[in-house]
Wavefront OBJ file of the C-alpha trace (Angstrom):
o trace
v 83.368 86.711 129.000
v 82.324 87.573 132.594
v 79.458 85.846 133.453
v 77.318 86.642 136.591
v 77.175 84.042 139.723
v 75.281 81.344 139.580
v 72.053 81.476 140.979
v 69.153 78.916 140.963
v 66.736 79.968 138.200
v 63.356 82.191 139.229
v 60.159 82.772 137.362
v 59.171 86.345 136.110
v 57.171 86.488 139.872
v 60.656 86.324 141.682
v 62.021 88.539 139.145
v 59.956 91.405 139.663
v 61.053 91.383 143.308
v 63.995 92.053 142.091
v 65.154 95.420 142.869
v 67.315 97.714 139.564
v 70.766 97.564 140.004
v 72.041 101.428 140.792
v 75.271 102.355 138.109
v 77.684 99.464 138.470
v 76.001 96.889 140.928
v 73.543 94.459 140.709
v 71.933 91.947 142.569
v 72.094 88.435 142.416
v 71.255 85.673 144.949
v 71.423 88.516 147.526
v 75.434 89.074 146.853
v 76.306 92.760 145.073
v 78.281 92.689 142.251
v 80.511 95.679 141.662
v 80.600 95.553 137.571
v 77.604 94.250 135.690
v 78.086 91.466 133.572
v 79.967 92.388 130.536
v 79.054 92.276 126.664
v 82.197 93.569 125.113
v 85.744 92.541 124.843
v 88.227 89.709 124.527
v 86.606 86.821 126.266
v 83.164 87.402 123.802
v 83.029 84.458 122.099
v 80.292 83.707 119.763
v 79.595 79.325 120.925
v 79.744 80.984 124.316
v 76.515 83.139 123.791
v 73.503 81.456 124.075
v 75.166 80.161 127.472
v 75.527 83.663 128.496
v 72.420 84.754 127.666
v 70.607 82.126 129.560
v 72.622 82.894 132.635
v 71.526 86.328 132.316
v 67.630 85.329 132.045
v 68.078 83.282 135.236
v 70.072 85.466 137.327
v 68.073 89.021 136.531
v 64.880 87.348 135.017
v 63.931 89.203 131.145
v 65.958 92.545 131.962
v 69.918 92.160 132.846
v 72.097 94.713 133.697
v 75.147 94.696 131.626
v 78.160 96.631 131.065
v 78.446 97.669 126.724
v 82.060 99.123 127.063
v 84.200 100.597 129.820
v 81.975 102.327 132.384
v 79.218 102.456 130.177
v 76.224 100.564 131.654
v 72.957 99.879 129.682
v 69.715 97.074 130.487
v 69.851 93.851 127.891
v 65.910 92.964 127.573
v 65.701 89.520 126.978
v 62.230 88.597 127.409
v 60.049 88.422 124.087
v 57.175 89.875 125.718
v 58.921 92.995 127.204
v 61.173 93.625 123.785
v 57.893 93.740 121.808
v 57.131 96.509 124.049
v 60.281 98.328 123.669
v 59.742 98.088 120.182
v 55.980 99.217 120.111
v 56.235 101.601 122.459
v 57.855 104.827 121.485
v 55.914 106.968 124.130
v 58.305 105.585 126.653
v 60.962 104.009 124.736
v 62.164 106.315 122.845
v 65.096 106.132 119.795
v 66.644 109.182 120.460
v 70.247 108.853 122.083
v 70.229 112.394 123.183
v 68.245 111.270 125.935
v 70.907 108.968 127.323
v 71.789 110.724 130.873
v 75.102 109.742 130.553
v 75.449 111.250 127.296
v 73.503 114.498 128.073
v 75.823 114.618 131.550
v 78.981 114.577 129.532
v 80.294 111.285 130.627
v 80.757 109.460 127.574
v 84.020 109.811 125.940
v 83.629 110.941 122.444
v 86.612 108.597 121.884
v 84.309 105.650 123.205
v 84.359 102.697 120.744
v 80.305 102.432 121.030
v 79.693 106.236 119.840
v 80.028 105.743 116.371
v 77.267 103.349 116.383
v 75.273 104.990 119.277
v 75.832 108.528 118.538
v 72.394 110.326 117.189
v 72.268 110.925 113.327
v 69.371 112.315 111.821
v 68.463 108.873 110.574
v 65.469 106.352 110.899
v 66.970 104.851 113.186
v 67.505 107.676 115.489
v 63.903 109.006 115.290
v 60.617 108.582 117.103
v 56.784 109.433 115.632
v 56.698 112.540 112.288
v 60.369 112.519 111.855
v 60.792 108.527 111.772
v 57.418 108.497 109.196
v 59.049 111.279 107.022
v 62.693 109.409 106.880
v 61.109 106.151 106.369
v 59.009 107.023 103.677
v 61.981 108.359 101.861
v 64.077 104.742 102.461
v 60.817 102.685 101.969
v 60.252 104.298 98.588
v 63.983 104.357 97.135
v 63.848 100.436 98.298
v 60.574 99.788 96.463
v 62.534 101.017 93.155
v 64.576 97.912 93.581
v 63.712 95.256 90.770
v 63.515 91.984 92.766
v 64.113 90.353 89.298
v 67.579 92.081 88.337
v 68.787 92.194 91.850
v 68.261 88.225 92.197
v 70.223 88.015 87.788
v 73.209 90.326 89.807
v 73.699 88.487 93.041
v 73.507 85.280 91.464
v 76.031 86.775 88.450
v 78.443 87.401 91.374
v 77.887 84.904 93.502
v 79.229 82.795 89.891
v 82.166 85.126 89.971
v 83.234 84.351 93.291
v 82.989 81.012 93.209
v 84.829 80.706 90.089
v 87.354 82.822 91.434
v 88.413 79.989 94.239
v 86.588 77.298 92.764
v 89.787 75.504 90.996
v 91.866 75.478 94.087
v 89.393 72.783 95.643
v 89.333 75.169 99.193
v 87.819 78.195 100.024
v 87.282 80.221 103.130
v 83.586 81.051 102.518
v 83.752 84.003 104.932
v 86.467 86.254 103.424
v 86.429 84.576 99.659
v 82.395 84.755 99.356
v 79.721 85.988 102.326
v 81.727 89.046 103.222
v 82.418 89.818 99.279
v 78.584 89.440 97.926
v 76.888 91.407 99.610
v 78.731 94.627 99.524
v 79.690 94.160 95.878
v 75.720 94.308 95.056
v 74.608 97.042 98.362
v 77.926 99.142 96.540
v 76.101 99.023 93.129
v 72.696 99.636 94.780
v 74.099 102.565 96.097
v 75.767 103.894 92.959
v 79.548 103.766 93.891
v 82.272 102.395 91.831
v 84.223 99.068 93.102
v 87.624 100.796 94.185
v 85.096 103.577 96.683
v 82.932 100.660 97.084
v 85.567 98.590 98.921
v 86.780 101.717 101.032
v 83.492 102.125 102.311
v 83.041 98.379 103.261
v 86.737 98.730 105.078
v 85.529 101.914 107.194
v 82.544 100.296 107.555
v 83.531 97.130 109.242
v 85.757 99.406 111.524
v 83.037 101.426 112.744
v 80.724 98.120 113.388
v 83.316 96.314 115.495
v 83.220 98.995 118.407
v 87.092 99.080 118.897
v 89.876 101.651 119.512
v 89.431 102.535 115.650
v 86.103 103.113 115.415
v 85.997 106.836 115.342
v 88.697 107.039 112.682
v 87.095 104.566 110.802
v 83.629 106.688 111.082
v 85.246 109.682 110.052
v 86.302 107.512 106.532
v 82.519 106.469 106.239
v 81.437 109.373 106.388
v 83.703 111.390 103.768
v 83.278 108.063 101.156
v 79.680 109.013 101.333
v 79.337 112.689 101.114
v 81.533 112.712 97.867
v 78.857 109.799 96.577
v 76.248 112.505 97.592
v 77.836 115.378 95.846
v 78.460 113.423 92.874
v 74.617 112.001 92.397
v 73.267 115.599 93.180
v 75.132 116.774 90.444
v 74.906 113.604 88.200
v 71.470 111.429 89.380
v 70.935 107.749 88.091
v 68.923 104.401 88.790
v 70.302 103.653 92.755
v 69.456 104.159 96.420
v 71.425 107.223 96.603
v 69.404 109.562 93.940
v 66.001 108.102 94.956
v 67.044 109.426 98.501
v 67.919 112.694 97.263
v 65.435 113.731 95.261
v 62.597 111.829 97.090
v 59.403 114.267 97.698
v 59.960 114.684 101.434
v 63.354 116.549 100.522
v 66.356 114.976 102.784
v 69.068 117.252 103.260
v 72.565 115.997 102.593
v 72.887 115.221 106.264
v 70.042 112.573 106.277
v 70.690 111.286 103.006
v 74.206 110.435 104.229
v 73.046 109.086 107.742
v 70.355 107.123 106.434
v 72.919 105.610 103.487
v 74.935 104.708 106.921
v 72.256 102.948 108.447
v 71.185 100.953 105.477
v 74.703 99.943 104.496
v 76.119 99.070 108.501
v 72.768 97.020 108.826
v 72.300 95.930 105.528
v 75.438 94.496 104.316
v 77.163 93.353 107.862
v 73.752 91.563 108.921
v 73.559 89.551 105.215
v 77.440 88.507 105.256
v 76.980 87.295 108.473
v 73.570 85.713 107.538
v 74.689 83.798 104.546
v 78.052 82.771 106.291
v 75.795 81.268 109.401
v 73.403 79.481 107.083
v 76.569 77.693 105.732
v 77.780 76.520 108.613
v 74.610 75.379 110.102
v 74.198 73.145 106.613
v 77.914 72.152 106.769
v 77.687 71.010 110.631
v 74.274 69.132 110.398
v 74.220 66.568 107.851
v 70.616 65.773 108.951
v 69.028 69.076 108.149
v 71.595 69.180 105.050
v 70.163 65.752 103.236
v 66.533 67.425 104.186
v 67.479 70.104 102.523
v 69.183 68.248 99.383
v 66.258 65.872 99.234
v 63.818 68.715 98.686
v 62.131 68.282 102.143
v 63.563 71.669 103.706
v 64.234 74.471 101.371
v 67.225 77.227 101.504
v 64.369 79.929 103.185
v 63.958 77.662 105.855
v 67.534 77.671 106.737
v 67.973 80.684 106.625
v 65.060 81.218 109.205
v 66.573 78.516 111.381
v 69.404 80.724 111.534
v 67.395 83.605 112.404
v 65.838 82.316 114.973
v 68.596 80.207 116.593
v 71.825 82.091 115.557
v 70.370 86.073 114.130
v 73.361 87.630 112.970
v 72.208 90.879 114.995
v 72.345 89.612 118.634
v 71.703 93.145 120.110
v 70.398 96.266 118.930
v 71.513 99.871 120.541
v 69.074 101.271 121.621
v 65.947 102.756 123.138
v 66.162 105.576 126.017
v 63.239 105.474 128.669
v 61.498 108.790 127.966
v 60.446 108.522 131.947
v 60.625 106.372 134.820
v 58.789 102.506 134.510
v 58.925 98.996 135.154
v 59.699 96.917 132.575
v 60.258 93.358 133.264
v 60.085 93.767 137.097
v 63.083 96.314 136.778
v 62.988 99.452 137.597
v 64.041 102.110 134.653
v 65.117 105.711 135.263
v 64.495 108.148 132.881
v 67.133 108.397 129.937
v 68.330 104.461 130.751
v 69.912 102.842 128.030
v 67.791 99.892 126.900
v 69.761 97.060 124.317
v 67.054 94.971 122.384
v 68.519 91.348 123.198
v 67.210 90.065 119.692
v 69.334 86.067 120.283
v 68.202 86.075 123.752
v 64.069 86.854 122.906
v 63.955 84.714 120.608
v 64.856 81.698 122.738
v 62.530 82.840 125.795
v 60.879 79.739 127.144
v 57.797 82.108 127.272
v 57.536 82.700 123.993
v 58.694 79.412 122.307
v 56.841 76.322 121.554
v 56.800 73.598 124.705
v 57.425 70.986 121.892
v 58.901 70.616 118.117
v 60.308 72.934 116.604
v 59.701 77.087 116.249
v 61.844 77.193 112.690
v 59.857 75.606 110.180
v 57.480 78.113 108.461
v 57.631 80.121 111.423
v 59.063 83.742 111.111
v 57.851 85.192 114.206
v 61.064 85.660 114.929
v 62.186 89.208 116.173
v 65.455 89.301 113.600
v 64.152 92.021 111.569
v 62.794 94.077 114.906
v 59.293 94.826 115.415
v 56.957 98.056 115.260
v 57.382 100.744 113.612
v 60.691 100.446 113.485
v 60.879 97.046 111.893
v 63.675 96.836 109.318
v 62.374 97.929 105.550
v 64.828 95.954 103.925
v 64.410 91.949 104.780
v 62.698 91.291 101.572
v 66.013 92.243 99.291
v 68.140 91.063 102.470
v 66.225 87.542 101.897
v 66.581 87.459 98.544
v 70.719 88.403 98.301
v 70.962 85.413 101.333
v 69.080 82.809 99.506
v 70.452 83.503 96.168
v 73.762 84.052 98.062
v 73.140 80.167 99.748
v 71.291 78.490 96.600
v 73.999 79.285 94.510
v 77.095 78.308 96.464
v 75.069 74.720 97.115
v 74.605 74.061 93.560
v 77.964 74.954 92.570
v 79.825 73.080 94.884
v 77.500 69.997 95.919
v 80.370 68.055 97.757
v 81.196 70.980 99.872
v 82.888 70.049 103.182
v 84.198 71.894 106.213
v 87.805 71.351 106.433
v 88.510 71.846 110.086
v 86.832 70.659 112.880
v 83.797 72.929 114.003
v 84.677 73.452 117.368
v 87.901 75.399 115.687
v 85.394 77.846 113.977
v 86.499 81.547 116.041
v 84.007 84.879 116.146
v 84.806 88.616 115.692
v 84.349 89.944 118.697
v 81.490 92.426 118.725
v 78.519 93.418 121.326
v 76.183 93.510 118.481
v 76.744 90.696 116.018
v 77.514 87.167 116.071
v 80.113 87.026 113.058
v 82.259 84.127 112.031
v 86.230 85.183 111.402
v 86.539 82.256 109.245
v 84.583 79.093 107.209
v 87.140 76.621 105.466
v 86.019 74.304 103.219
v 86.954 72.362 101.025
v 85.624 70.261 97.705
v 86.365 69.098 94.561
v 88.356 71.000 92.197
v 86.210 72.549 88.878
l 1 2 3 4 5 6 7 8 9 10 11 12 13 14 15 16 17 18 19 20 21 22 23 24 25 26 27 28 29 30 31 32 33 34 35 36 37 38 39 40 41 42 43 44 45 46 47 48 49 50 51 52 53 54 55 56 57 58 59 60 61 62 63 64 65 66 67 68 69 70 71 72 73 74 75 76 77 78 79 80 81 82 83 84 85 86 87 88 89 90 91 92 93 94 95 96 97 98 99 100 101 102 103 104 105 106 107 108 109 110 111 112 113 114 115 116 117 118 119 120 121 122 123 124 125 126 127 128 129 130 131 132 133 134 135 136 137 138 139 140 141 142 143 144 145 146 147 148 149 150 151 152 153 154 155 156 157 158 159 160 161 162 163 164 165 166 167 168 169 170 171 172 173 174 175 176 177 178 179 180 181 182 183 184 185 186 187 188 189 190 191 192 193 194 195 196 197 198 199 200 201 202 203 204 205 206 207 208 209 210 211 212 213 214 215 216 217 218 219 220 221 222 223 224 225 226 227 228 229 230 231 232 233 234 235 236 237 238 239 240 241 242 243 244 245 246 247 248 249 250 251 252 253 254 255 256 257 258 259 260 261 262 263 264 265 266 267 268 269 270 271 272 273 274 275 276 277 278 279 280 281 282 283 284 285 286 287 288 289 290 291 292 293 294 295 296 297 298 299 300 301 302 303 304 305 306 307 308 309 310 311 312 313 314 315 316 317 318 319 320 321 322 323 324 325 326 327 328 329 330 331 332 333 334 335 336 337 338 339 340 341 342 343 344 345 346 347 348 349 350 351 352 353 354 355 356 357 358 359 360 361 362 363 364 365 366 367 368 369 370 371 372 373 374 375 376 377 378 379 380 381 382 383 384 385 386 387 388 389 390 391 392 393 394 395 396 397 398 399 400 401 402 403 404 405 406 407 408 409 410 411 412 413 414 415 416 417 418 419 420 421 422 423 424 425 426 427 428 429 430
């Protein structure tokens, strides 16, 4: 990954000195750069990003410039205080992507491998003030009609599945045999689709998420699984996401029932794999906050908040578009700049964390699950799917070991998630 030059660190005073970088140049220790730093591509390396991140904060202070794909520039805020603004304030952050001046000016490729995610739907996540209200309370409601009880008997029946699955071969990779499975088996039957469609969907889904050559191809697959899942539960309704959604009071059209179905399955089921894959490997590479957790000191919830606070499996969220020109951070925004909410990065601000011990323990004032309006309406089924996901895999296999070294662990490379390729492990055979 390119990383900016070095520069000695500066407060938030010396930062707001700091003058915006124009498209492709910013400023560092008074030499020009001619490409912001980047956050895509093959060098992205998931041990390399906290590093990176840091950098950032003290080369450009709590807003960076960086680059999100091939001449496509965007700010990554990575002061807490300034993304709880962009998050609260939708008067001049706004969610719409149609406000992107590159976008509106016709110089994004539609072929660009950051469309399919950035692209406006008529989703909750694309919407600001009545229209974001109307869509949430649609995807709020068909949530609520989840029973917290059966979905925490299902994960835990397939979590048992899984695990028996690999379980007498005494190795496992707990990324592709187990965090990457669970989830989407029990978001597919939340949603109403059948295992064979379910799996397609996951496939096209992962393509789209990993901003790549593919991505509009794989889109294009997303979006047909879903509209036949739509046709089908208009004609033929049942207990899942999908009917509540259609036949919800605030009457979605097709179009936002499939858009928001997009939304909650990219965020939903990519975030939790790579949540309950992370919480693994933080338990299998620190035998001290393992035997706390064994000995009933610690408890799974508060490793899985460790991870969100020291490794979220979002690192960066696309996007908010200044409605008009500001300051934020000592930067200067144009109207219709591209703003990335630098989740990781906040949530290790110096500012914002604790001088001494330790932020994770019964603290989730994290900034994982957003904030505002916009905060994400699923992290209480999330939560529950992880923990079962984690409680279950540490009960069945209590001598559970990694079976390569961790500095051999590799990332997908992605601008928006921190995702591990692989966890080995091994144990004793059942």
């Amino acid at each position: 990954m390119s990383h900016p030059p070095h520069a000695h660190p500066s407060s938030r005073t010396e930062a707001s000195r700091t003058e915006a970088p124009r498209a492709g140049a910013s400023r560092t220790g008074g030499a020009r750069r001619a490409v912001p730093p980047t956050l895509y591509g093959p060098e992205l390396d998931g041990d390399a990003l906290p590093a990176f991140y840091e950098e950032l904060r003290r080369s450009h202070g709590p807003v960076a410039p960086v680059t999100i794909a091939p001449g496509i520039a965007a700010w990554l805020v990575l002061g807490h205080r300034e993304l709880l603004r962009l998050t609260r304030d939708e008067q001049d952050f706004s969610h719409d992507p149609r406000r992107w001046t590159p976008l509106r000016e016709g110089r994004v490729p539609p072929e660009s491998p950051i469309m399919p995610t950035v692209g406006w739907r008529p989703a909750l996540l694309y919407a600001d003030g009545q229209l974001h209200r109307r869509l949430r309370s649609a995807v709020s409601a068909a949530l609520a009609r989840v029973d917290g009880h059966q979905l925490r008997r299902d994960v835990r029946a397939t979590a048992e599945a899984l695990i028996a699955s690999f379980a007498s071969r005494g190795e496992a990779d707990l990324v592709a045999h187990y965090a990457r499975r669970l989830p989407s088996r029990v978001i597919i039957q939340l949603l109403g689709l059948d295992e064979c469609t379910g799996q397609q969907l996951v496939h096209a889904i992962t393509g789209v998420v990993a901003a790549n050559a593919d991505s509009v191809n794989a889109s294009k697959r997303m979006n047909a699984v879903l509209l036949a899942l739509i046709a089908e539960k208009r004609r033929t309704p049942g207990d899942d996401l999908t009917s509540a959604l259609l036949h919800h009071p605030v009457g979605l059209s097709a179009d936002e029932v499939l858009h928001n179905l997009v939304v909650m399955f990219t965020l939903g089921n990519g975030t939790t794999v790579d949540w309950i894959a992370t919480t693994l490997r933080v338990l299998l590479c620190d035998p001290a906050f393992r035997s706390s957790l064994t000995g009933g000191h610690l408890t799974v919830d508060d490793a899985l908040d460790l991870v969100l606070w020291r490794h979220p499996p979002t690192q960066n969220v696309p996007a908010r578009y200044a409605t008009r020109d500001l300051t934020l951070g000592g930067r200067r925004i144009n109207a219709g700049d591209m703003l990335l909410l630098g989740i990781a990065a906040a949530n290790q601000d110096p500012e914002a964390l604790p001088t001494t011990g330790s932020p994770v323990t019964g603290n989730r004032a994290h900034l994982a699950f957003g904030a505002g309006p916009h905060t994400c309406p699923a992290q209480d089924p999330a939560r529950l799917i992880a923990r079962t996901a984690v409680d279950t895999v540490l009960h069945r296999l209590p001598d559970l070991e990694l079976s390569v070294p961790e500095s051999s662990l590799t990332w997908i490379k992605s601008p928006w998630t921190k995702s591990l390729a692989a966890l080995p492990v091994r144990f004793r055979p059942r």
